[in-house]
Structures are given as structure tokens and as C-alpha cells.
C-alpha positions as CSV (number, residue, x, y, z in Angstrom):
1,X,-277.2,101.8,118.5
2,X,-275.6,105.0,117.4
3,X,-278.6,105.9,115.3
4,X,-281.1,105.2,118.0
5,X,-278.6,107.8,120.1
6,X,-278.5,110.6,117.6
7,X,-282.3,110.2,117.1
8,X,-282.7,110.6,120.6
9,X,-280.3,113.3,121.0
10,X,-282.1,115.4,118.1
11,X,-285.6,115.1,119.9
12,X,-284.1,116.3,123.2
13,X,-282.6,119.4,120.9
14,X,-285.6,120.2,119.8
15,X,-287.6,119.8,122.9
16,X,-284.9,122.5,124.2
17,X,-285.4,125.0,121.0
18,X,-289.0,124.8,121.8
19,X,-288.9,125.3,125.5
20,X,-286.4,128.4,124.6
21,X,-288.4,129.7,122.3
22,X,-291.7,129.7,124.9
23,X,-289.4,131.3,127.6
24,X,-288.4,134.0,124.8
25,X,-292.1,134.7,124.4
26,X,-292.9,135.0,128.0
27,X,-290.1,137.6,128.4
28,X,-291.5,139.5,125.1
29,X,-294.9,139.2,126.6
30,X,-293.8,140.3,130.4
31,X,-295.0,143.7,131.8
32,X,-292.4,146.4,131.6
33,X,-292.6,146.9,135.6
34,X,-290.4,142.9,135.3
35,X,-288.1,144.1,132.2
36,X,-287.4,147.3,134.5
37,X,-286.1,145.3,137.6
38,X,-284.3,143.0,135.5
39,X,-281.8,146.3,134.0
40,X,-281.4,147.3,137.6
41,X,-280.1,143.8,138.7
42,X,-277.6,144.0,135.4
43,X,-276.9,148.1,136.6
44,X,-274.2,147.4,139.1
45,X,-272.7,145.1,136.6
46,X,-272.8,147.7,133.7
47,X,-271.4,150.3,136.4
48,X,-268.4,147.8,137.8
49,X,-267.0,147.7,134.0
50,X,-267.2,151.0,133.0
51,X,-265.6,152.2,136.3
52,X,-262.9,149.8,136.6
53,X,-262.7,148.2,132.9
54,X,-263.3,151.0,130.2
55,X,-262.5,154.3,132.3
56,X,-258.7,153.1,132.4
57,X,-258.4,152.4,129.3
58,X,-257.7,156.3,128.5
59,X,-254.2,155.5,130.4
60,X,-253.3,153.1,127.5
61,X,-252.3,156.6,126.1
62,X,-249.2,156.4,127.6
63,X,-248.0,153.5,125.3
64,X,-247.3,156.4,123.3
65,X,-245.8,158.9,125.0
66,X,-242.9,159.6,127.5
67,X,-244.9,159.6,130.5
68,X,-243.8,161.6,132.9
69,X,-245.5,161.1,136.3
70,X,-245.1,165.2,137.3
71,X,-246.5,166.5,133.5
72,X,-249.3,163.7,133.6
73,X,-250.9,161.9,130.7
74,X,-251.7,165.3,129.0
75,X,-248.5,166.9,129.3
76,X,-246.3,164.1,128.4
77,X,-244.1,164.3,125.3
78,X,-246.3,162.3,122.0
79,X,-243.1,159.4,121.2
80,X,-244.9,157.1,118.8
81,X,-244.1,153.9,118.4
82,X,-241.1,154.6,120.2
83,X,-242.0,152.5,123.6
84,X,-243.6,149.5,120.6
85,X,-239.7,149.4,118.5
86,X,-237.6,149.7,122.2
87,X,-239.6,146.2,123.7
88,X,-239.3,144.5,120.2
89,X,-236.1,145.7,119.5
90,X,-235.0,144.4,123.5
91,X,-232.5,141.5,124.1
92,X,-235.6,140.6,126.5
93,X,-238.1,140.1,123.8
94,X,-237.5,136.8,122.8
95,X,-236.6,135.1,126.1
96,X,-240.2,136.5,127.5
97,X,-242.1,135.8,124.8
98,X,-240.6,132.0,124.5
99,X,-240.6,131.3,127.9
100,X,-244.7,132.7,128.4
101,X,-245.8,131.0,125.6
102,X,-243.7,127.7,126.3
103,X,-245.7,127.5,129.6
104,X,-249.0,128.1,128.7
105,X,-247.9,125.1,125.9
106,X,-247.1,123.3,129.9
107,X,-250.3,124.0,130.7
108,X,-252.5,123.2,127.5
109,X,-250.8,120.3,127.4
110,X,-251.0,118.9,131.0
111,X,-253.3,120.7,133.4
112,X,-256.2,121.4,130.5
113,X,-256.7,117.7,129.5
114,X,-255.8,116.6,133.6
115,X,-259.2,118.4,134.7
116,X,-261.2,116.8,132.2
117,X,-260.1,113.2,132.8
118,X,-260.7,114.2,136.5
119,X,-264.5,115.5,135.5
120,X,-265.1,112.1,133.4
121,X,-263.5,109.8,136.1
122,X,-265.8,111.4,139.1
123,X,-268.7,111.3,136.7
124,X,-268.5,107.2,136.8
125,X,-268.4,107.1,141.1
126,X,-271.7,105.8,142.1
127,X,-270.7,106.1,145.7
128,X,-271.8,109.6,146.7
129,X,-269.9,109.8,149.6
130,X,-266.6,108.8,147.8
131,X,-267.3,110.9,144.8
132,X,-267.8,114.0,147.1
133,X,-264.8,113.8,149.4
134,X,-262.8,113.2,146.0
135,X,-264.6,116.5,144.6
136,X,-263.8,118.3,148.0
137,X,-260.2,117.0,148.3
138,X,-259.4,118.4,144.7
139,X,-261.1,121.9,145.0
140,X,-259.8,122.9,148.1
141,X,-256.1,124.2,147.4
142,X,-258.3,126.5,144.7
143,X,-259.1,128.6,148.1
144,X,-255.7,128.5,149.5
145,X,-253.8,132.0,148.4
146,X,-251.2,132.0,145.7
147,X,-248.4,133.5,148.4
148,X,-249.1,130.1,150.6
149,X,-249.6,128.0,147.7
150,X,-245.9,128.9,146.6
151,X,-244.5,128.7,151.0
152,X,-245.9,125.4,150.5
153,X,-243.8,124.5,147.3
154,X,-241.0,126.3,148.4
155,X,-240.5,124.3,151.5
156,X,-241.3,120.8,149.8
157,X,-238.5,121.8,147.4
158,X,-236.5,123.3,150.2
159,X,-232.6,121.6,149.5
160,X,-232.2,121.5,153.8
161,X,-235.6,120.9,154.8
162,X,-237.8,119.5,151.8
163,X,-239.5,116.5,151.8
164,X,-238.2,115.6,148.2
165,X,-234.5,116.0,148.8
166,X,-234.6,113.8,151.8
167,X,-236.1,111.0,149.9
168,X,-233.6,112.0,147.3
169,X,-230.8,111.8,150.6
170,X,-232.8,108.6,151.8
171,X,-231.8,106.7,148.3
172,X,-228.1,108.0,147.3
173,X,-229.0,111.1,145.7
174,X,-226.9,114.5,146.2
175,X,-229.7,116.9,147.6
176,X,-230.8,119.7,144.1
177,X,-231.5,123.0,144.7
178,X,-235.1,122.7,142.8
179,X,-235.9,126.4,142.1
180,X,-232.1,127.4,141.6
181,X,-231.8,124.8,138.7
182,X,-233.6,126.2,134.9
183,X,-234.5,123.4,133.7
184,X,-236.7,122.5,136.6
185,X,-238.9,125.9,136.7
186,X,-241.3,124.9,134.0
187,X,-242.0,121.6,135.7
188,X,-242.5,123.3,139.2
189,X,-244.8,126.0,137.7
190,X,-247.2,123.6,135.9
191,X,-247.3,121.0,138.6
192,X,-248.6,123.6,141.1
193,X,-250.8,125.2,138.7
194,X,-251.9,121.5,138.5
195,X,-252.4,120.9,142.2
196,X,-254.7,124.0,143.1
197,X,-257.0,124.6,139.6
198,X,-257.6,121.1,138.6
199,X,-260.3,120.6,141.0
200,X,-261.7,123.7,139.9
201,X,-261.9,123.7,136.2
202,X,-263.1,120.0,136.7
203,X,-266.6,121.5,138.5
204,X,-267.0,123.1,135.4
205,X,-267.0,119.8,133.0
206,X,-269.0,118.0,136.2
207,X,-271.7,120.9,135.9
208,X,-271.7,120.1,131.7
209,X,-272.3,116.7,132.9
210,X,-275.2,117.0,134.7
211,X,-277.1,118.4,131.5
212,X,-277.2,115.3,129.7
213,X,-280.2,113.7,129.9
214,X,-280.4,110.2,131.4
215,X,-282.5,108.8,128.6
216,X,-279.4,108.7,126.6
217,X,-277.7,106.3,128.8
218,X,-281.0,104.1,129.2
219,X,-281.1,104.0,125.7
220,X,-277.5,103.3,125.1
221,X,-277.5,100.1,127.8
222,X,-280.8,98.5,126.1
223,X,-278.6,98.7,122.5
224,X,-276.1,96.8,124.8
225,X,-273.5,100.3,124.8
226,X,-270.4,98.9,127.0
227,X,-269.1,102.0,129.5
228,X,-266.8,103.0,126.9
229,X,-269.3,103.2,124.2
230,X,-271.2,105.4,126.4
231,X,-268.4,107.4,127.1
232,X,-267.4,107.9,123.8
233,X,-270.8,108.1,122.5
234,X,-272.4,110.1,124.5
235,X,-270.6,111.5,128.3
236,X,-267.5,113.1,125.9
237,X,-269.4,114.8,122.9
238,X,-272.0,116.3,125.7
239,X,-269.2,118.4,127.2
240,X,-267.4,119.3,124.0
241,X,-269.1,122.9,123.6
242,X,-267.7,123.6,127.2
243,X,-264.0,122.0,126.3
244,X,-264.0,124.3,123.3
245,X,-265.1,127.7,125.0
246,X,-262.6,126.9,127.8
247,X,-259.9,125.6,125.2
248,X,-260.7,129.1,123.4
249,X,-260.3,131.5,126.9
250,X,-257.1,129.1,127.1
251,X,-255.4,129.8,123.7
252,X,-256.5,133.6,124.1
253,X,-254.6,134.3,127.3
254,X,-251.6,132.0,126.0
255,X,-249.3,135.5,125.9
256,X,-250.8,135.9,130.1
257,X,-249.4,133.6,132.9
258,X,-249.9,133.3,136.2
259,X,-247.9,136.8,137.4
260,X,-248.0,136.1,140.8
261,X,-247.1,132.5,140.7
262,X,-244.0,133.2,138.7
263,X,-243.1,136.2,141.0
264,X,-243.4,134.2,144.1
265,X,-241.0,131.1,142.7
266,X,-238.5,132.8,140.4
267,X,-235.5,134.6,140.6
268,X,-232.5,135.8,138.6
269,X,-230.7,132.6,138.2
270,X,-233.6,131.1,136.7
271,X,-234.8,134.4,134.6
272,X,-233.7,132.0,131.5
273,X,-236.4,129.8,131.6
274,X,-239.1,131.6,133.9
275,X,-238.7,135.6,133.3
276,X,-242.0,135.8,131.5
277,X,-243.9,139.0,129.5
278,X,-245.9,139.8,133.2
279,X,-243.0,139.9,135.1
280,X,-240.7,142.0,132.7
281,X,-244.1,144.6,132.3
282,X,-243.2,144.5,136.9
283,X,-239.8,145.4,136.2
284,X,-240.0,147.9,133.7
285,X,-242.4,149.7,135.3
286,X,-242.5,149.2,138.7
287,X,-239.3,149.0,139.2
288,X,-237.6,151.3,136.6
289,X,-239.9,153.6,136.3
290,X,-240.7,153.6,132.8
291,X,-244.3,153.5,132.3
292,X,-244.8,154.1,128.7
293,X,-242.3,151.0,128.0
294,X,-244.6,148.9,130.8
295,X,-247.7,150.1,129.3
296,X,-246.8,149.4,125.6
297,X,-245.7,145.7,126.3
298,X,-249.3,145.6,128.2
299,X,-251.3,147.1,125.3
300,X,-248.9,144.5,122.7
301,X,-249.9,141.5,125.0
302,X,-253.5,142.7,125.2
303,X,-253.8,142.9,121.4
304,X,-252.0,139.5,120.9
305,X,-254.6,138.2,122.6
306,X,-257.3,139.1,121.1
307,X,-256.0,138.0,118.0
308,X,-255.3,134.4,119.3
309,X,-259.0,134.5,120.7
310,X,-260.7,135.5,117.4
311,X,-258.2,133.4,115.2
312,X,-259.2,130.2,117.9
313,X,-262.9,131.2,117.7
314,X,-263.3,131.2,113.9
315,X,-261.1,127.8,114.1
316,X,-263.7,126.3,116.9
317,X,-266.8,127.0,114.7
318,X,-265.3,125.8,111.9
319,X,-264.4,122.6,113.3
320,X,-267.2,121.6,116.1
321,X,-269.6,124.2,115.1
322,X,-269.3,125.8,118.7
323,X,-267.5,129.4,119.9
324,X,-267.6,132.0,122.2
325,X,-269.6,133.8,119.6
């Protein structure tokens, strides 16, 4: 049965290197009046970046100086690495670092998997009707804003008012102070997270689902394939190239969190456990005023990164043959 489904699954390959291959000759053969209107569809695009994504990158100048906001970027003193050894050197350091990358671990671990369970589970529904309220239910809270998302929590966690302390009053329990308590942030943080991308980030396996072609699964039930089988055989491995670019974007931003979540539900009692690298960048230079410090932890975070992005890459292509390049 496998055999006949690999078989299959190279003909359809090759049916889709061929097809690619004719659409790359059409575009090769088209006039240049087409080719034109196609670089002015991708001009606002090209503008959009260089405006808003290259043109500030000049200001990562003032990682290495002592900016002063009267003298400008020009006129500021030249410091070095001065703003690099303060942030590495700061009591801060290694509670930011440890707690960002402790919940992005949160994340990888619970809401990454949680969406693709979500994808393969709705992909099973034969009722329409079900399968789409289900899909609606779960993508909605993606549209609700970050500032309500966290009212919302705030008041379900809400020690006088909250609907889990007075179930917690309801069976014995001594109301908690949720987002007071340390040891509860991480928990908080990933559960909302949870609640308002999951339906999101499961359209995207759904749409990888809705490649595979049909014939597979034909083929698979005439072998006598059991549900699993197929799943196993063929649903899972047709969505791996889309779990590993997302898995890649995932480990590459594992030094970014959510700033505006973690602004909205910390605060200085719980600074142990949720003061992250985003929010001390806020304070340092928002705040205090010191921009080069602000801008150096930025430009750190930015090049950490992109080191975790072509170290997971390399690792992806290596292992499934699949990356973001």
C-alpha cells in the first residue's frame, strides 16, 4: 500500500514540475507590455520596504554612539561597543533573556503543535456546516485587539470579580491574585496567545491541506489504509514543508515576544518571570531616555535572530529537505 502511495505521489510531482516548467515558458515567452505591468504591481511593494524597512536602518547607528536627541545622529559622540558591554554586563541581562526565551519554549511547545492538531482534526469533519462554525469560532478572537484581548483576561482573572476565583470561592479555595503571583505569568501569557492565534495559524495547515490531491486517499482506501494510515501516510507528510517554514519563522523570532501582550498583563511584582528583552528595550528607551542602550539591545536581538533563522534553515534542509531558502 505504501508503495502504490509513493508511486502515486511521485507522478503527481512530476505532473507539477511539468506544469511549472510550461507556466515558466509562457512568462519567458510573454510580451514585455505583460512583464511591464507585472513590476508595477510589485512597485508599491518595493517602495513600502525601502521607505519604512531599509531607510531606518541608518538609525541603528546610534547602537554606537551616545545619542543625544539635540546633536542628532551626526553629532552624537562615537562610544563603541559601549551601549553592547553596558546591556551584557546588566543585572537585567539574564532575567530577560531567560524569561523571553522560556516563553517562546511555552509557545513552541503548546500553541505550535495545538494549531496543527486543530488543522488535522477539522480536516476529518465531513459536515460542512459544523466544520465551518468550528473554523469561525476559532479565528475570531484573531480580530479582537491585543488591549481587549488582555481586559478580557484581566477580568476572568480578576481576584473580586473573575469568573475563576469564584469557582475557586464556590469549592473552598482562598480567592489568588492570578497576575500578582510569578509563577502563574507564563501560564497566562501562553494560554491567551493560545486562545486568539490558534485558529489562525490553523488556516494556514487547512490551506496546505487542500493541495493534496484526492487520488491519494482513493488510492489509499482501495489498499484498505485505516484513517490513521492515511493520516500518517499521507494528510501529515503533505503539510510537513508548511510545519517546517512556520517551525523555522518560529525558532527565528524565539529572542521576540509578544510586546504588547506582556506590556498589557505585567507588572513589577511579576518582572521575575515576565520582564522580557521587548519590554526592557520600552524602558530603556522610552522611558529613560537612553537610546543608544535601547537601540543596541534591538540591533543584539535582531542579529540573534537571524542567526537562529539560518542555523534552523540549514538544520530543516538537512533533515526534511525543505527551508525558507
Amino acid at each position: 500500500m505504501k508503495e502504490n502511495i509513493l508511486e502515486m505521489d511521485e507522478r503527481v510531482e512530476s505532473e507539477k514540475i511539468g506544469l511549472i516548467k510550461k507556466i515558466m515558458t509562457g512568462l519567458k515567452r510573454g510580451n514585455v507590455k505583460d512583464q511591464m505591468s507585472l513590476y508595477l504591481i510589485f512597485l508599491p511593494f518595493i517602495l513600502w520596504y525601502m521607505i519604512f524597512a531599509y531607510k531606518p536602518m541608518y538609525g541603528l547607528i546610534i547602537a554606537f554612539k551616545d545619542y543625544n536627541l539635540f546633536r542628532g545622529i551626526a553629532g552624537s559622540e562615537w562610544v563603541g561597543l559601549a551601549n553592547f558591554t553596558e546591556f551584557l554586563t546588566s543585572p537585567y541581562f539574564y532575567t530577560t533573556l531567560k524569561n523571553t526565551i522560556f516563553l517562546n519554549i511555552y509557545s513552541l511547545v503548546f500553541e505550535f503543535p495545538f494549531a496543527i492538531i486543530l488543522a488535522l482534526m477539522l480536516n476529518e469533519v465531513k459536515n460542512r456546516f459544523f466544520k465551518s462554525f468550528v473554523q469561525t469560532v476559532s479565528f475570531l478572537p484573531y480580530f479582537i485587539a491585543i488591549v481587549v484581548t488582555a481586559g478580557i483576561t484581566i477580568n476572568i482573572l480578576s481576584p473580586s470579580s473573575g469568573v475563576i476565583n469564584h469557582i475557586l470561592e464556590r469549592f473552598g479555595f482562598e480567592k489568588i491574585y492570578f497576575l500578582s503571583k510569578p509563577e502563574y505569568f507564563r501560564g497566562i501569557f501562553t494560554g491567551m496567545n493560545m486562545w486568539k492565534s490558534t485558529g489562525f495559524n490553523a488556516v494556514i495547515y487547512l490551506a496546505a491541506l487542500t493541495a493534496v490531491d484526492e487520488s491519494l486517499y482513493e488510492a489509499a482506501k482501495i489498499d484498505g489504509a485505516t484513517k490513521f494510515q492515511q493520516l500518517r501516510f499521507i494528510t501529515f507528510p503533505s503539510i510537513i514543508p508548511t510545519i517546517v517554514i512556520m517551525l523555522v519563522l518560529k525558532v527565528g523570532s524565539m529572542l521576540n515576544v509578544a510586546f504588547e501582550t506582556v506590556l498589557l498583563l505585567y507588572q513589577p511584582a511579576t518582572y521575575s518571570t515576565s520582564d522580557v528583552i521587548s519590554t526592557y528595550v520600552y524602558r530603556t528607551g522610552m522611558l529613560m531616555q537612553d537610546f543608544g542602550l535601547a537601540t543596541a539591545v534591538g540591533l543584539f536581538n535582531a542579529v540573534i535572530g537571524f542567526i537562529l533563522v539560518y542555523l534552523a534553515n540549514r538544520w530543516s534542509k538537512k533533515i526534511t529537505s525543505s527551508g525558507l531558502w
